[in-house]
C-alpha positions as CSV (number, residue, x, y, z in Angstrom):
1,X,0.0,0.0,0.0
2,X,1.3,3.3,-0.8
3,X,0.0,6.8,0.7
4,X,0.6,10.1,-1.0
5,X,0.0,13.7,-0.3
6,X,-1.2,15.9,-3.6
7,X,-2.1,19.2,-4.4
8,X,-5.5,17.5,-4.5
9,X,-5.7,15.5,-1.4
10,X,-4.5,11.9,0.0
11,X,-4.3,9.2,-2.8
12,X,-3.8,5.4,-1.7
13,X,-2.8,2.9,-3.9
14,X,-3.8,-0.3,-3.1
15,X,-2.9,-4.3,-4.2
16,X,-5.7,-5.0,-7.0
17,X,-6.3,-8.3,-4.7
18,X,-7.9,-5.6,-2.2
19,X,-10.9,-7.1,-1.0
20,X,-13.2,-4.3,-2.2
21,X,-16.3,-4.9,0.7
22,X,-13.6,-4.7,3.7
23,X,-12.5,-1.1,1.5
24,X,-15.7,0.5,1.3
25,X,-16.8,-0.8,4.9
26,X,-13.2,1.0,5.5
27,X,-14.4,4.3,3.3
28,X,-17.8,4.1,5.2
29,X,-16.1,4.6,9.0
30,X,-13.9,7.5,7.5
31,X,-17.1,9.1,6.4
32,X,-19.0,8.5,9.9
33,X,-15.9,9.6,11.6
34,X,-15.5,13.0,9.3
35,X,-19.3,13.7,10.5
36,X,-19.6,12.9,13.4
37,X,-16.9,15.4,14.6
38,X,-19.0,18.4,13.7
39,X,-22.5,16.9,15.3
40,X,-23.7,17.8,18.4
41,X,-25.6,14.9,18.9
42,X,-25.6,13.3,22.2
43,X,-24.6,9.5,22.5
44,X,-27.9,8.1,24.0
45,X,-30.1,9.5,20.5
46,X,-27.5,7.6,18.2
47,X,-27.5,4.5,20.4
48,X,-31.4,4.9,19.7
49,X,-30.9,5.7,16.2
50,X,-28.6,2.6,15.9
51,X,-31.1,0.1,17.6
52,X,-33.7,1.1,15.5
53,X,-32.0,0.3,12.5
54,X,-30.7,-3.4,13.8
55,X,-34.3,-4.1,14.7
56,X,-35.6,-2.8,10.8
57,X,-32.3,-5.1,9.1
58,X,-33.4,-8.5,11.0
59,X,-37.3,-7.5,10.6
60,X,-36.6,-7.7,7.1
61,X,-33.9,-10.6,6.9
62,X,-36.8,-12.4,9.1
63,X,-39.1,-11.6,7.0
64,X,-37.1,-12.8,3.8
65,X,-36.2,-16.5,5.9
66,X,-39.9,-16.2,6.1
67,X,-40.7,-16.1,2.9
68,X,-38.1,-18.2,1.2
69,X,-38.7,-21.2,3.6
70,X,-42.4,-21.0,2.9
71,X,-41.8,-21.7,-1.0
């Protein structure tokens, strides 16, 4: 891996046998991290935020088992 600084930002160069999920999961945190620096919300409302969305992702993955073992 190779990091350089440009007159346009940070480039990385990366092996092409990068596993591309583990790069964008990677790309992902950068971007939460960048945002979450300037918000003012407090812990508790993302913890909320957060359980919310884990309850909606295995609602629907339930849901999907559901359906697919019904066929």
């Amino acid at each position: 891996m190779v990091i350089e600084s440009t007159n346009k930002g940070i480039q990385f160069t990366l092996p092409v046998n990068t596993n591309i999920d583990d790069l964008q999961d990677f790309i992902d945190w950068l971007d939460f991290n960048t945002i979450a620096k300037k918000s003012k919300v407090k812990q508790s409302v993302v913890d909320e935020l957060v359980s919310e969305i884990k309850k909606g992702s295995w609602d629907k993955r339930r849901s999907a088992l559901l359906n697919e073992n019904s066929n």
